[in-house]
ZAMARGU-4260 file (C-alpha; in steps of 0.2 Angstrom, whole numbers, plus 5000, padded with zeros to 4 digits):
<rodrens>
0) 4174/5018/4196 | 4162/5013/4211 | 4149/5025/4219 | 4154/5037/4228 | 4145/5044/4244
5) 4143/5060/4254 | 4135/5064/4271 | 4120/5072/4259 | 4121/5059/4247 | 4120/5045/4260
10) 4106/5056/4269 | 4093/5057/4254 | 4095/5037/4253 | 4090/5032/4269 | 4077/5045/4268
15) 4070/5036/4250 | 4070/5020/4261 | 4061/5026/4276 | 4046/5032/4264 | 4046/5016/4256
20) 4052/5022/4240 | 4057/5009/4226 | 4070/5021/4218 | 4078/5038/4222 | 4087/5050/4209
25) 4102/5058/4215 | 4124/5057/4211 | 4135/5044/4215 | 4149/5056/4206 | 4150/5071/4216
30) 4137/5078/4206 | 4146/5073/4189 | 4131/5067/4184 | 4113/5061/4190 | 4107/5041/4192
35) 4092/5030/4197 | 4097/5020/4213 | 4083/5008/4218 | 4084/5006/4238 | 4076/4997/4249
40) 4075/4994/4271 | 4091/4984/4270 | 4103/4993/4258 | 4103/4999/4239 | 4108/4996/4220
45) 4116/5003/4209 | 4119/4995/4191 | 4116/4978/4195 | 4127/4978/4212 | 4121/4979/4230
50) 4126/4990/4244 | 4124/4992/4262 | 4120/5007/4272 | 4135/5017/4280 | 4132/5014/4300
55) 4141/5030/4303 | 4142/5043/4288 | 4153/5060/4294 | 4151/5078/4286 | 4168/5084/4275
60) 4171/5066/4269 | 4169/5056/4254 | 4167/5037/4255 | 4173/5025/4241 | 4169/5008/4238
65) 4183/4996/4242 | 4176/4981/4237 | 4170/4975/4250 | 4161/4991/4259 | 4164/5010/4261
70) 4179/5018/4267 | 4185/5038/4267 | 4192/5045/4253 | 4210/5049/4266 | 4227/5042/4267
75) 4240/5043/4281 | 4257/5042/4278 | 4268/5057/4283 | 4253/5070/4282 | 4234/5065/4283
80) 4230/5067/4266 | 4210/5067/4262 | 4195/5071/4248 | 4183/5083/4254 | 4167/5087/4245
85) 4160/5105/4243 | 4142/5111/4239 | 4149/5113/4223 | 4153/5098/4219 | 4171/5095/4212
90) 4180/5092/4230 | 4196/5099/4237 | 4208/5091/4246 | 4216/5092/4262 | 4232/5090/4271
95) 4235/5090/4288 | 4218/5098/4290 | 4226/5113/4278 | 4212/5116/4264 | 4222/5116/4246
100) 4211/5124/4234 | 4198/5139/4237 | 4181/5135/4241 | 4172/5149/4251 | 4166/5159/4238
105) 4167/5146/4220 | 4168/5129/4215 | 4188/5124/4215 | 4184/5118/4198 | 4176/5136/4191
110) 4190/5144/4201 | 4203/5135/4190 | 4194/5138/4175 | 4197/5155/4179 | 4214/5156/4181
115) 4218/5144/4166 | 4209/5159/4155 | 4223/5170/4159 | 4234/5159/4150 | 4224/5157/4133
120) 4228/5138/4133 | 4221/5135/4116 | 4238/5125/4105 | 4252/5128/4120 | 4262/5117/4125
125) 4260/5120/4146 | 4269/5115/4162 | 4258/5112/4176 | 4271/5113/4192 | 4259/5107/4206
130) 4243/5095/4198 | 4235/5092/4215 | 4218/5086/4209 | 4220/5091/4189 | 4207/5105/4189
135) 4222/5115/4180 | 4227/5103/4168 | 4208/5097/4164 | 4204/5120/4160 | 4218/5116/4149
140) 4212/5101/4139 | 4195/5109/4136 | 4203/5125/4132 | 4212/5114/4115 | 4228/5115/4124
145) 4242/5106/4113 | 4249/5096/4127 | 4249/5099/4146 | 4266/5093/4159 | 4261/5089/4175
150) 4269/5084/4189 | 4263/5079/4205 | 4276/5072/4221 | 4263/5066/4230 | 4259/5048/4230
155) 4243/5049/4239 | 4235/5065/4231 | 4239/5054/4216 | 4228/5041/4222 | 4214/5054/4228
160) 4212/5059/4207 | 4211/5042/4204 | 4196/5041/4214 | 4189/5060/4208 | 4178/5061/4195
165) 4181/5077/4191 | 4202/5074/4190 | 4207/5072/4171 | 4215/5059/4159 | 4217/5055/4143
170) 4227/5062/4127 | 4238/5077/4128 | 4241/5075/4148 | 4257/5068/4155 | 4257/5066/4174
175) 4273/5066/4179 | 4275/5057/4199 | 4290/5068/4201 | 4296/5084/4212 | 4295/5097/4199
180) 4309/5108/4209 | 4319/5094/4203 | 4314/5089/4190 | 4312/5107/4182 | 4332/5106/4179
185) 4330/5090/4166 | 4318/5102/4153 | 4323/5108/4138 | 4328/5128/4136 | 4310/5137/4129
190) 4300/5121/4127 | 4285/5128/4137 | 4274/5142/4128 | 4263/5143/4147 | 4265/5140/4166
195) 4253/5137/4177 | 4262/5138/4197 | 4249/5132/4211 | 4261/5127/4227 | 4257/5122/4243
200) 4260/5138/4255 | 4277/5144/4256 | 4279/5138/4274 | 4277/5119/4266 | 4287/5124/4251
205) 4297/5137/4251 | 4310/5130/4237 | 4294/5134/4224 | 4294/5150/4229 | 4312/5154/4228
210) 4323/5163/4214 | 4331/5148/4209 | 4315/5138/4205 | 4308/5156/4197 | 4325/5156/4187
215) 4321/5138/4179 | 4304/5146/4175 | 4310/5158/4166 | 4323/5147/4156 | 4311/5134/4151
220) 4297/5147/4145 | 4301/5154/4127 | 4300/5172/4126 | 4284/5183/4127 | 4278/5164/4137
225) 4264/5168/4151 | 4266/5162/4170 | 4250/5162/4182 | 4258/5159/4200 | 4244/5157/4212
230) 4249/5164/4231 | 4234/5167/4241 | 4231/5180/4251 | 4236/5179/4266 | 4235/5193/4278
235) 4252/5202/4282 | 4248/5206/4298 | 4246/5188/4304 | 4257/5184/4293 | 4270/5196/4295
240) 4275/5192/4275 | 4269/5201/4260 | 4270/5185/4248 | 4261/5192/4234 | 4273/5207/4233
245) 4290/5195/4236 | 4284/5182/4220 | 4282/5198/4211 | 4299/5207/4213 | 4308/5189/4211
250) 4299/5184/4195 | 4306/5200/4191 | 4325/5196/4193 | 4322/5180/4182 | 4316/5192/4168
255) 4299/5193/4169 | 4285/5207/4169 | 4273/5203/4185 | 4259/5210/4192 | 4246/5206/4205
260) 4232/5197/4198 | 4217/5192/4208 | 4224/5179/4222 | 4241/5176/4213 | 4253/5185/4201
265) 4254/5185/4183 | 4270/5186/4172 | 4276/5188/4155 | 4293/5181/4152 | 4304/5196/4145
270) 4316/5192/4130 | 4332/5196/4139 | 4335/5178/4148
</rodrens>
């Protein structure tokens, strides 16, 4: 993977070279880790390789290197689909302007870590319904999951975890490039001891939010199997919806015990279905 840069990043670079320092230490990994990069008036290296200043560098974006120079971390195809870095680190994404994962008062990445607890990941077999960036699936793998299901329909936020540092791979994940409302159908009856359920917002898709899609959860967990569902929350007065309270009473009719939890709702699949 080539360096990444941020407005902050690209900032305390050209700062380096106006004081005529020989090297600078800062990250090229959204603060994954720290580096030496030696810069000069003209541009700056980085293990061995040369690169060029940015002649514009924008706030809220993340710039790659394409081979050939820097370009945004974005892609257009029916949504506007783009990374954006955080003053914690680990970014978020965007679509359509529409922030994906809570930022204001946590890292995403500390915030999944948080909700994975609830499930006690440790030797589960997991379904993750919505990856986004993986924070999810990597809280699992630290946690000693057994084996961790995402899936992700997404092409481009695909991409955008192949170009995040902080997105997982390796043993015991199996990204799926799939629609899991679909999908969900083809699993086997009780083959999941844990669900982690992180959709968009039910006016982008309301199918994962609906009693069908809750039923299928509740068929493919094996009894006493835990579900964190993560709704937000929005306001009902601009919202005119009580989301929170709906999830709730429908993981109910598929069998389950739910409460409100935090920012979500959190379920224990019953022994009746």
């Amino acid at each position: 993977m080539g360096p990444l840069l941020t407005l902050k990043v690209h900032a305390a670079l050209q700062a380096a070279a106006r004081k005529g320092l020989a090297t600078v230490e800062c990250s090229l990994d959204l603060d994954r880790s720290g580096t030496s990069v030696e810069v000069s008036a003209e541009h700056w290296s980085w293990q061995g390789t040369r690169y060029p200043f940015l002649g514009a560098c924008k706030d809220r974006t993340i710039y790659y290197w394409a081979g050939q120079d820097f370009q945004p971390a974005a892609r257009y195809s029916s949504s506007l689909i783009k990374l954006v870095p955080t003053q914690w680190g680990p970014p978020t994404f965007e679509i359509d302007g529409i922030k994906m994962l809570p930022t204001a008062k946590a890292s995403p990445y500390e915030d999944a870590k948080r909700k994975v607890a609830l499930i006690r990941p440790r030797g589960k077999q997991i379904l993750d319904t919505c990856g986004g960036l993986g924070y999810f699936a990597s809280w699992c793998l630290l946690g000693q999951a057994g084996r961790v299901l995402s899936y992700e329909k997404n092409e481009d936020v695909v991409w955008l975890r192949g170009l995040n540092p902080w997105s997982p791979t390796g043993e015991g994940l199996s990204l799926v490039r799939g629609d899991v409302a679909v999908e969900i159908a083809s699993l086997p009856d009780q083959s999941f001891d844990a669900v982690l359920h992180d959709p968009p917002r039910f006016g982008i898709a309301g199918e994962l939010y609906s009693q069908a899609f809750y039923d299928q959860l509740a068929r493919v967990l094996r009894p006493r199997g835990i579900l964190f569902h993560y709704t937000g929350t929005p306001n009902k007065l601009t919202s005119g919806r009580d989301v929170p309270n709906e999830v709730a009473g429908r993981l109910r009719k598929a069998g389950f015990a739910a409460e409100l939890h935090g920012d979500g709702v959190l379920a224990t699949r019953g022994h009746g279905r």
